[in-house]
N, CA, C and O atoms as a GROMACS GRO file, in nm:
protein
  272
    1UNK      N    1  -0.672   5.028   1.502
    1UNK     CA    2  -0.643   4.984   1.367
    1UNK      C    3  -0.521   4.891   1.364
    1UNK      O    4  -0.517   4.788   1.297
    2UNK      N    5  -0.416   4.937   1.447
    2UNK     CA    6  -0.276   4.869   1.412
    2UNK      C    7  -0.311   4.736   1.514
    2UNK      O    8  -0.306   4.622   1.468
    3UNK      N    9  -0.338   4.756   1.623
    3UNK     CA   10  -0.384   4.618   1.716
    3UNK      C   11  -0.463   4.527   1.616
    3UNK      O   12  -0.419   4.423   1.568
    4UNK      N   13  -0.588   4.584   1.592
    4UNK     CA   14  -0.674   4.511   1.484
    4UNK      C   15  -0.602   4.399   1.404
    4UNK      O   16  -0.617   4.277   1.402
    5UNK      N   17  -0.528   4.473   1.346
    5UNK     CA   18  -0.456   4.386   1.236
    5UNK      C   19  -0.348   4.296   1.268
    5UNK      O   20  -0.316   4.194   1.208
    6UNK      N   21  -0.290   4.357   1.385
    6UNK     CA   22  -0.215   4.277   1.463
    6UNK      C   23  -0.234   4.126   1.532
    6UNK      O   24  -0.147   4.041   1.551
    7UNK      N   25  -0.371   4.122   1.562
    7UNK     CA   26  -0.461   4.020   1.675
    7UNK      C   27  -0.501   3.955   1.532
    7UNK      O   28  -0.528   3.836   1.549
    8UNK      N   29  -0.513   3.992   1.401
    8UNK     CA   30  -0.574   3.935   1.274
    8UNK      C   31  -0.429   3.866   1.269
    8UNK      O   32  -0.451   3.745   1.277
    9UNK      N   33  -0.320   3.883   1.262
    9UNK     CA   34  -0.178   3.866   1.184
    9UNK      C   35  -0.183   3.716   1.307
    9UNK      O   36  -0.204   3.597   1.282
   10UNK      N   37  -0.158   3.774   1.415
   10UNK     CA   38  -0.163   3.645   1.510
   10UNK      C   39  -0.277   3.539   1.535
   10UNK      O   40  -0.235   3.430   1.573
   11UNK      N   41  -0.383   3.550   1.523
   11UNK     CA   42  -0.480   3.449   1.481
   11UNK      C   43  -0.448   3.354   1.389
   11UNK      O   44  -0.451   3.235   1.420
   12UNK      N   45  -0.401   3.410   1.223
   12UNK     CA   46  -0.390   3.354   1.116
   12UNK      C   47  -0.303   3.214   1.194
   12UNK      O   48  -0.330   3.097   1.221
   13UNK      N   49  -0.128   3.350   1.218
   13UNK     CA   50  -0.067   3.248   1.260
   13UNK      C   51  -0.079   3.155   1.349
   13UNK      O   52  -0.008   3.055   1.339
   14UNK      N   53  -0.179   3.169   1.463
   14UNK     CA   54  -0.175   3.074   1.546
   14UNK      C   55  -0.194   2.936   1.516
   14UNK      O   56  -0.130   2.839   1.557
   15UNK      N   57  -0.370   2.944   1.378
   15UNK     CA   58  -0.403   2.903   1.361
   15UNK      C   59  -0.337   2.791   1.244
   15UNK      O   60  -0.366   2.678   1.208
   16UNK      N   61  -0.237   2.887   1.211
   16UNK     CA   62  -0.147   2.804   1.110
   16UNK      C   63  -0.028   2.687   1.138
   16UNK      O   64   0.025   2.608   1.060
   17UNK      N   65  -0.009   2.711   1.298
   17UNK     CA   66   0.062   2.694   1.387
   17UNK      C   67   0.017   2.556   1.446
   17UNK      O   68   0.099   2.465   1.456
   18UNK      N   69  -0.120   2.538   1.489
   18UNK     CA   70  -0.227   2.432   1.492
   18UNK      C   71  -0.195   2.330   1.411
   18UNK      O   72  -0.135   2.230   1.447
   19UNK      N   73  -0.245   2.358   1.270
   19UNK     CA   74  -0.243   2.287   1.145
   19UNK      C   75  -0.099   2.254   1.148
   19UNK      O   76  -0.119   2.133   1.143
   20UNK      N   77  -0.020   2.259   1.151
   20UNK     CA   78   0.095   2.240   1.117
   20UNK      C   79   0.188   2.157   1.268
   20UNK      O   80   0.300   2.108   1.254
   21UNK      N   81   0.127   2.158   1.376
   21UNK     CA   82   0.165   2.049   1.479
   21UNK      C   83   0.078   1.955   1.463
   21UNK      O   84   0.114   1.839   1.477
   22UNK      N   85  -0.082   1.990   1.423
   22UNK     CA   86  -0.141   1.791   1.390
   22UNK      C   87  -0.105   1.770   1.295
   22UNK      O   88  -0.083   1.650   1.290
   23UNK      N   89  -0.072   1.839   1.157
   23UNK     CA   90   0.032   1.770   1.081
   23UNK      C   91   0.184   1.638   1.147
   23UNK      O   92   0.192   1.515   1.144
   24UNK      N   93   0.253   1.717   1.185
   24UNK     CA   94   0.374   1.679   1.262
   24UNK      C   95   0.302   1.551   1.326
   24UNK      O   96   0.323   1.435   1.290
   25UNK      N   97   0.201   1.596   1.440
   25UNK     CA   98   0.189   1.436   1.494
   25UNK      C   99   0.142   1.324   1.439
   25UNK      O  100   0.163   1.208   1.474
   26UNK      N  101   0.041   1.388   1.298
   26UNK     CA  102   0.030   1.262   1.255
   26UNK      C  103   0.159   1.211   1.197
   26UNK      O  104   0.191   1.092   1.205
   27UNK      N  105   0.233   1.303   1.139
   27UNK     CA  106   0.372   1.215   1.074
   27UNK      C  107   0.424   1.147   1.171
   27UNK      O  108   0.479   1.038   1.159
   28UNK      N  109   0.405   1.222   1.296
   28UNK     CA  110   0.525   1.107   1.375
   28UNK      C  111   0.458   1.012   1.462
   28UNK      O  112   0.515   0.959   1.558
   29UNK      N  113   0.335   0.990   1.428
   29UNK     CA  114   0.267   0.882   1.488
   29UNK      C  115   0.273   0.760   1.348
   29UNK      O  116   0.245   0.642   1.370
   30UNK      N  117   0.301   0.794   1.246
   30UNK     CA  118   0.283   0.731   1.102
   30UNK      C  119   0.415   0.646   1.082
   30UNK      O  120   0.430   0.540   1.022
   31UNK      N  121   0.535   0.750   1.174
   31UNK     CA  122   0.686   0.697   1.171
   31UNK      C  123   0.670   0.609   1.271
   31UNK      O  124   0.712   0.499   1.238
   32UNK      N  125   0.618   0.612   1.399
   32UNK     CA  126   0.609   0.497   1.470
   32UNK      C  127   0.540   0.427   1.425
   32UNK      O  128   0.560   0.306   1.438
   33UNK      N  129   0.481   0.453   1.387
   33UNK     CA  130   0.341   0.246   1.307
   33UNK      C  131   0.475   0.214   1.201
   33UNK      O  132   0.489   0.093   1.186
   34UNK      N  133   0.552   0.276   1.142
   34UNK     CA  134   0.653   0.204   1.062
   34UNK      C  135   0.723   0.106   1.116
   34UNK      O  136   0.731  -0.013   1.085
   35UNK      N  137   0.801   0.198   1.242
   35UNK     CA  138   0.906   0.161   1.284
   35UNK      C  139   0.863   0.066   1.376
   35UNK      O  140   0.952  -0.019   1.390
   36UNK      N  141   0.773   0.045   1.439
   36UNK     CA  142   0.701  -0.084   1.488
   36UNK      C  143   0.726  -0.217   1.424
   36UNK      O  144   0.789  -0.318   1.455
   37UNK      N  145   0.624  -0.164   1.286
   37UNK     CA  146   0.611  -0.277   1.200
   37UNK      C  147   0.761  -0.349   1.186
   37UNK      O  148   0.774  -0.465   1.225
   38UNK      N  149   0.853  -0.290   1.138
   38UNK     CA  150   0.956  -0.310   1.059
   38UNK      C  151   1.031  -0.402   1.199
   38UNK      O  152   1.084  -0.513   1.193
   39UNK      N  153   1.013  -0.307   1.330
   39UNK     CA  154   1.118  -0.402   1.432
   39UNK      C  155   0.985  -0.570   1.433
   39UNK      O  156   1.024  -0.676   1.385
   40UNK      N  157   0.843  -0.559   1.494
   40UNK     CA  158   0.840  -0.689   1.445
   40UNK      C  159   0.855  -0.736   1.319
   40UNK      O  160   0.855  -0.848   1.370
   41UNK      N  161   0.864  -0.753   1.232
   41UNK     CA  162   0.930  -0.839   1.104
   41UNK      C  163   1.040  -0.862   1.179
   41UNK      O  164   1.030  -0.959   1.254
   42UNK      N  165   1.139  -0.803   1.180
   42UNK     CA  166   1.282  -0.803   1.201
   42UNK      C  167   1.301  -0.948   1.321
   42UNK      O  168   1.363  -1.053   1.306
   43UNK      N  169   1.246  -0.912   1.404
   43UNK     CA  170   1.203  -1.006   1.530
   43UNK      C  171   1.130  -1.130   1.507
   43UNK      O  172   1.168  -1.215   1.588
   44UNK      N  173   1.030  -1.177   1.420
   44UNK     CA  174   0.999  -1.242   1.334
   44UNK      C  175   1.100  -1.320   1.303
   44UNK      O  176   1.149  -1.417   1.361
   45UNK      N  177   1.145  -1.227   1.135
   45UNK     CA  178   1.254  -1.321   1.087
   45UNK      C  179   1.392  -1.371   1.130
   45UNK      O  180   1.473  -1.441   1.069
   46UNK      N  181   1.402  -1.297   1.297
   46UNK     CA  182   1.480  -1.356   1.353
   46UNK      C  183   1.485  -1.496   1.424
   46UNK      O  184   1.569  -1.584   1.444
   47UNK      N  185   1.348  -1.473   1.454
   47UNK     CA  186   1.308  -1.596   1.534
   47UNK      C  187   1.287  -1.720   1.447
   47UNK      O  188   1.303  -1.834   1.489
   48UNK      N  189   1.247  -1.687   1.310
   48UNK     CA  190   1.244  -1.782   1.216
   48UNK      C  191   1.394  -1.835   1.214
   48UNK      O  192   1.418  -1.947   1.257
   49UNK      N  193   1.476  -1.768   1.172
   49UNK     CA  194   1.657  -1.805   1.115
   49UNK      C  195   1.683  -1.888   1.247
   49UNK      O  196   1.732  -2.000   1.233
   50UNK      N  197   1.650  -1.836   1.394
   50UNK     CA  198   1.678  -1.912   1.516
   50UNK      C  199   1.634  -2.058   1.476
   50UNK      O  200   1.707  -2.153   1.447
   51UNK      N  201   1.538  -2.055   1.480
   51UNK     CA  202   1.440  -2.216   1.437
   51UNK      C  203   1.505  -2.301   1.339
   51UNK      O  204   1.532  -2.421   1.352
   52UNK      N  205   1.530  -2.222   1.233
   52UNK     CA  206   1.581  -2.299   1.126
   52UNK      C  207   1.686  -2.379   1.147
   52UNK      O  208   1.700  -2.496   1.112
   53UNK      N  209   1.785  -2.285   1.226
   53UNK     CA  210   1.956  -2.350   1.266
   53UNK      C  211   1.922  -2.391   1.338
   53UNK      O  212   2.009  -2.475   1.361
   54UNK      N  213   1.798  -2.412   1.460
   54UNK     CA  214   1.799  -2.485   1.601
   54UNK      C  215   1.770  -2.633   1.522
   54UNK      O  216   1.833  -2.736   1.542
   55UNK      N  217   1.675  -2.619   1.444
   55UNK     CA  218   1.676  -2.751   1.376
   55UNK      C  219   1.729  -2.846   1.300
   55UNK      O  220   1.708  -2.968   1.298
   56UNK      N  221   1.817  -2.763   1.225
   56UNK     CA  222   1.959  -2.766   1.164
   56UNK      C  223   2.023  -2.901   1.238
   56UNK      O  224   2.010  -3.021   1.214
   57UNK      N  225   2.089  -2.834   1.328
   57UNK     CA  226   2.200  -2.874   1.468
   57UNK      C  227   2.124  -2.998   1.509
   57UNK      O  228   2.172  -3.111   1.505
   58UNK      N  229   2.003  -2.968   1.548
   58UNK     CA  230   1.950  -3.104   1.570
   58UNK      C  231   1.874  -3.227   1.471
   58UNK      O  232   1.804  -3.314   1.522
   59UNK      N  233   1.894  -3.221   1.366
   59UNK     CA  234   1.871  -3.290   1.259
   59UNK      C  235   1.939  -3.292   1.158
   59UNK      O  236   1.888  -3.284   1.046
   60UNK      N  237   2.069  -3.302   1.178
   60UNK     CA  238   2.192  -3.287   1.055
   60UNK      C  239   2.185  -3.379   0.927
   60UNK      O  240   2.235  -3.345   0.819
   61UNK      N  241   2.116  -3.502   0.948
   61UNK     CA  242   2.092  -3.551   0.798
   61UNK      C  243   1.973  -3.472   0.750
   61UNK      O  244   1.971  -3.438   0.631
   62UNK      N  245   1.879  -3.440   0.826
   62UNK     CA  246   1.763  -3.379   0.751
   62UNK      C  247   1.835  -3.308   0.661
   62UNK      O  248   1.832  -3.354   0.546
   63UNK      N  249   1.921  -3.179   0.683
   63UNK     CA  250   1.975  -3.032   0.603
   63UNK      C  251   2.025  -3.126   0.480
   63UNK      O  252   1.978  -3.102   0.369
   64UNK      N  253   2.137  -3.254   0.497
   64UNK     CA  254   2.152  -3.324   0.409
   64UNK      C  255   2.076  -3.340   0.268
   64UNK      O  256   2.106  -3.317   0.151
   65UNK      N  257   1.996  -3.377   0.314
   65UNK     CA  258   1.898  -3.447   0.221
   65UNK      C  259   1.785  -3.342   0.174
   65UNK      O  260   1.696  -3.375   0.096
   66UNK      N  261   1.798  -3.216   0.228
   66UNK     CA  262   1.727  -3.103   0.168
   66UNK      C  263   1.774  -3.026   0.109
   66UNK      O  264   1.695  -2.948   0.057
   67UNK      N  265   1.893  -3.009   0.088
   67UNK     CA  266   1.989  -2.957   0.017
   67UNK      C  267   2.061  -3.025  -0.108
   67UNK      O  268   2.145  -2.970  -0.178
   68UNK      N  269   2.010  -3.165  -0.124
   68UNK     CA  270   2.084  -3.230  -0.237
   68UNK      C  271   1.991  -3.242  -0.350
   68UNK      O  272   2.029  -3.293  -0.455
   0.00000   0.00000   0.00000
């Protein structure tokens, strides 16, 4: 009787235990597709700002005349 209920008590939990780590991995597979995303943008709009000033420097009347 007391095993019975015992092997019932630990099942539940095991099973609750389950559910609750593929929970977790999907979150932390969800935090990496973020944190992915976010470093390329970041990398992106870095490489953009690079471009911009590389062109800058080398076309100094252009900025001139785009700015007035």
């Amino acid at each position: 009787m007391v095993r019975e209920e015992f092997d019932t008590e630990r099942s539940i939990m095991v099973d609750q235990h389950n559910i609750e780590m593929n929970d977790i991995a999907d979150i932390l597979f969800a935090m990496e597709q973020n944190f992915q995303d976010r470093e390329n943008e970041a990398k992106s709009e870095f490489q953009s700002m690079t471009d911009e000033i590389r062109n800058k420097v080398r076309n100094p009347n252009l900025t001139f005349l785009n700015t007035a």
